[in-house]
C-alpha positions in Angstrom: 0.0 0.0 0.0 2.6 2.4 0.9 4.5 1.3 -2.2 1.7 2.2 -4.3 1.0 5.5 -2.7 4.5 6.3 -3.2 4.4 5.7 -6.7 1.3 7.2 -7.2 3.0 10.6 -5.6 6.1 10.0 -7.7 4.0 10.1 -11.0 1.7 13.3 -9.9 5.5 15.0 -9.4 6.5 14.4 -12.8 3.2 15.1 -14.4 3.3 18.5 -12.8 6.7 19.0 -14.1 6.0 18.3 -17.4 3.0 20.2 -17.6 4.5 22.6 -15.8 7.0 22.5 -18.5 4.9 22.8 -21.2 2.9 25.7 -19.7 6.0 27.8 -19.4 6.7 27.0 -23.0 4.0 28.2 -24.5 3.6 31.5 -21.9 7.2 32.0 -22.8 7.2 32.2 -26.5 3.0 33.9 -26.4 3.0 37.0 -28.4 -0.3 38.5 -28.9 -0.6 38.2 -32.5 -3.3 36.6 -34.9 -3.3 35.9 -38.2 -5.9 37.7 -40.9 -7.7 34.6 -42.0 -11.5 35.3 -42.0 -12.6 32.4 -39.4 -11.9 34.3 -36.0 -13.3 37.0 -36.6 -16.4 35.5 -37.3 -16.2 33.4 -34.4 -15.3 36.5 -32.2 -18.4 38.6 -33.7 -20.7 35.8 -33.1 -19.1 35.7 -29.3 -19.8 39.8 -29.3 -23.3 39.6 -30.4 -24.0 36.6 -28.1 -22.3 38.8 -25.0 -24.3 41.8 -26.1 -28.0 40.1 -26.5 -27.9 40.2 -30.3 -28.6 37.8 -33.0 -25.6 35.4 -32.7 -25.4 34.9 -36.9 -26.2 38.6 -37.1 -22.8 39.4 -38.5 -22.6 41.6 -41.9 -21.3 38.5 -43.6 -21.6 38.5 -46.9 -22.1 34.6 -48.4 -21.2 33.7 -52.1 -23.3 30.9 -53.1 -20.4 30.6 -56.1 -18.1 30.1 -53.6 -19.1 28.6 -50.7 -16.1 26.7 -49.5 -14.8 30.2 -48.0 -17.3 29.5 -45.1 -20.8 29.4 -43.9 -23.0 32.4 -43.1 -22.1 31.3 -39.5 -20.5 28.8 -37.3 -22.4 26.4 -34.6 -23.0 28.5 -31.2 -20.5 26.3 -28.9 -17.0 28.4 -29.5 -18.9 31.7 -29.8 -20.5 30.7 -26.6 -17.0 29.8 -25.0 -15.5 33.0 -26.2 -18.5 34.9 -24.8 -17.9 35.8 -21.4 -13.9 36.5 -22.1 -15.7 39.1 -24.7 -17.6 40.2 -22.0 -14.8 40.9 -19.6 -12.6 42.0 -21.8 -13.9 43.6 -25.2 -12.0 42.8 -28.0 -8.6 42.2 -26.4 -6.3 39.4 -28.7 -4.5 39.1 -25.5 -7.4 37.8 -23.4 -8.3 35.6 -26.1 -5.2 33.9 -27.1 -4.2 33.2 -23.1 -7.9 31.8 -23.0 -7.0 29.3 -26.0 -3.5 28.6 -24.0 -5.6 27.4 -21.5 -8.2 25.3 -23.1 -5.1 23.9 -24.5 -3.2 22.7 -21.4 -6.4 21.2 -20.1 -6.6 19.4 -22.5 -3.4 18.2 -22.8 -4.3 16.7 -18.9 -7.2 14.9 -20.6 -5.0 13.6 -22.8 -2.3 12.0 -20.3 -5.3 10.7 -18.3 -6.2 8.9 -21.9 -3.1 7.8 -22.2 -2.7 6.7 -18.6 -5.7 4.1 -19.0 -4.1 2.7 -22.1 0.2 2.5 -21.2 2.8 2.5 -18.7 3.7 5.1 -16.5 6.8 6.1 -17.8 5.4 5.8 -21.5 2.0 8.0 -20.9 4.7 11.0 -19.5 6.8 10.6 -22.7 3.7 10.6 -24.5 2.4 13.6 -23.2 5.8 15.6 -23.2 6.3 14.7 -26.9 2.4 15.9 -27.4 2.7 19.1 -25.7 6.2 20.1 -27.4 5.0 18.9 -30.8 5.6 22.1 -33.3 2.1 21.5 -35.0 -0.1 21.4 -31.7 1.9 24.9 -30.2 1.2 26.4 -33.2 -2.4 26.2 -32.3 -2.0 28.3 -29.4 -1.8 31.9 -31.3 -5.3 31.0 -33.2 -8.4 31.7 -31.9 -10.2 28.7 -33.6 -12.2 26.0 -32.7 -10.2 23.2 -33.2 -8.3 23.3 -29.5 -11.6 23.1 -27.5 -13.3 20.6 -30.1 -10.3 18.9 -29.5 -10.6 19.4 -25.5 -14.3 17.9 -25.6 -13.9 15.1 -27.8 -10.9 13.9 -25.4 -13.3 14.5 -22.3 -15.9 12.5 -23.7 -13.1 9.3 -24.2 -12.1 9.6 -20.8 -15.5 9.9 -19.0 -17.0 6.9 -21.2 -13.3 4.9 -20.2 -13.9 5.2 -16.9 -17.4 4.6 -17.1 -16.8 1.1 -18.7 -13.8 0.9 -15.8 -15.6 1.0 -13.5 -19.2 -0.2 -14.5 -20.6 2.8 -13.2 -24.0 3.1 -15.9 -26.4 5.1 -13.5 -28.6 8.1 -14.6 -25.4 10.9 -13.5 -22.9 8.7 -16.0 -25.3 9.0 -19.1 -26.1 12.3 -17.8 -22.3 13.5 -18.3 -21.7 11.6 -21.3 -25.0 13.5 -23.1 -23.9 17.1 -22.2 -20.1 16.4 -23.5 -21.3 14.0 -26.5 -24.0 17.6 -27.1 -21.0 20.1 -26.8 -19.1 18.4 -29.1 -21.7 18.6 -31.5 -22.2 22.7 -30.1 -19.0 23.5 -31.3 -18.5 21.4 -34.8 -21.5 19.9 -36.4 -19.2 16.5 -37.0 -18.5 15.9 -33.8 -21.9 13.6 -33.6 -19.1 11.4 -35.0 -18.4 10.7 -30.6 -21.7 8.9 -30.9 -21.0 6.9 -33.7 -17.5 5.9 -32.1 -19.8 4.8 -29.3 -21.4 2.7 -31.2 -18.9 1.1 -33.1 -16.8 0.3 -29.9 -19.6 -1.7 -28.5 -20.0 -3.5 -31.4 -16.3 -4.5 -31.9 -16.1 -5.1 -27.8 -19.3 -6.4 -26.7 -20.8 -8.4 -30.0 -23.9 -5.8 -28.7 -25.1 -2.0 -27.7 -24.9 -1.6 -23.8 -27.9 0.6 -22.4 -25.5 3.4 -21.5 -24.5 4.0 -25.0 -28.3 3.3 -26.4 -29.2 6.2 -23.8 -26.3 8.6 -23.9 -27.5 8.3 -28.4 -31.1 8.8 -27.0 -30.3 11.9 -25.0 -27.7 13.2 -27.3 -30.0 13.3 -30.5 -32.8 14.7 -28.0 -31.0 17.8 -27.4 
């Protein structure tokens, strides 16, 4: 027991570092920039008019029916929604914003080592998650104000919270319940992200020969709302 406990301490230590690590990385080398593609500022005047009471798709934007790939006449409510109260607080302040992504960002990358803890060894879920947070493609993230990092967050915590449901056999009304809300943001935020459910599905299929009755009621509840 005190073995365990030890080791248990031991790994919370170096998880700290390296996320501690990581977090000074990406503060270190922040610089309040952001590129002049047309997708933020669409999410960010969707966030204003949500803040200020208005018509969320209410934004002058002008949509080419000749060219439609450019983007639609507005984006799903669940990143506007996110962005919202940091609007609120702070106007239209890049800086605000792009710390507010950093963090979304290290949060997730704790979902992630938790994902990675259920699946592999100690030492290999801490190399995992240092190579994950130091990768050059995922930092670059961190100076766009786009949906992708808290898609990304949400997808993860819906993983981990149906892992440990199965874990621990845990399929009461409050497991479905989370499951439902996190399966629905995912959807809030990009329209594909129903694709949780269907990756719900399809692992009960390939695990179980058959659907459980938390995944028929977490589909139930998600394609409710």
């Amino acid at each position: 027991m005190k073995r365990k406990l030890a080791v248990s301490r031991l790994e919370w230590i170096f998880f700290a570092l390296i996320i501690g690590f990581i977090a000074l990385i990406y503060f270190a080398t922040f610089y309040p920039d952001q590129g002049w593609g047309d997708d933020f500022a669409q999410y960010l005047h969707q966030a204003s008019n949500l803040a200020s009471g208005k018509d969320m798709a209410d934004t002058g934007y002008i949509y080419s029916r000749y060219t439609p790939v450019l983007g639609p006449r507005a984006y799903p409510p669940g990143f506007p929604l996110l962005l919202a109260p940091i609007y609120s607080i702070w106007g239209l302040d890049m800086t605000a914003f792009q710390v507010y992504m950093i963090v979304l960002q290290l949060i997730a990358l704790v979902l992630i080592y938790l994902l990675y803890r259920a699946e592999v060894t100690l030492p290999t879920a801490l190399i995992l998650l240092l190579m994950m947070g130091l990768s050059p493609y995922l930092i670059s993230f961190k100076r766009d104000i786009m949906s992708d990092v808290p898609f990304m967050l949400f997808c993860i915590a819906f993983l981990v919270w149906v892992e440990r449901v199965y874990r621990q056999q845990r399929f009461d009304r409050w497991a479905v319940l989370v499951a439902v809300i996190l399966a629905f943001i995912c959807y809030l935020i990009r329209t594909i992200g129903f694709v949780v459910l269907g990756a719900l599905l399809v692992s009960d299929l390939l695990r179980r020969r058959s659907i459980t009755r938390f995944t028929l009621f977490t589909l139930a509840g998600t394609v409710g709302l």
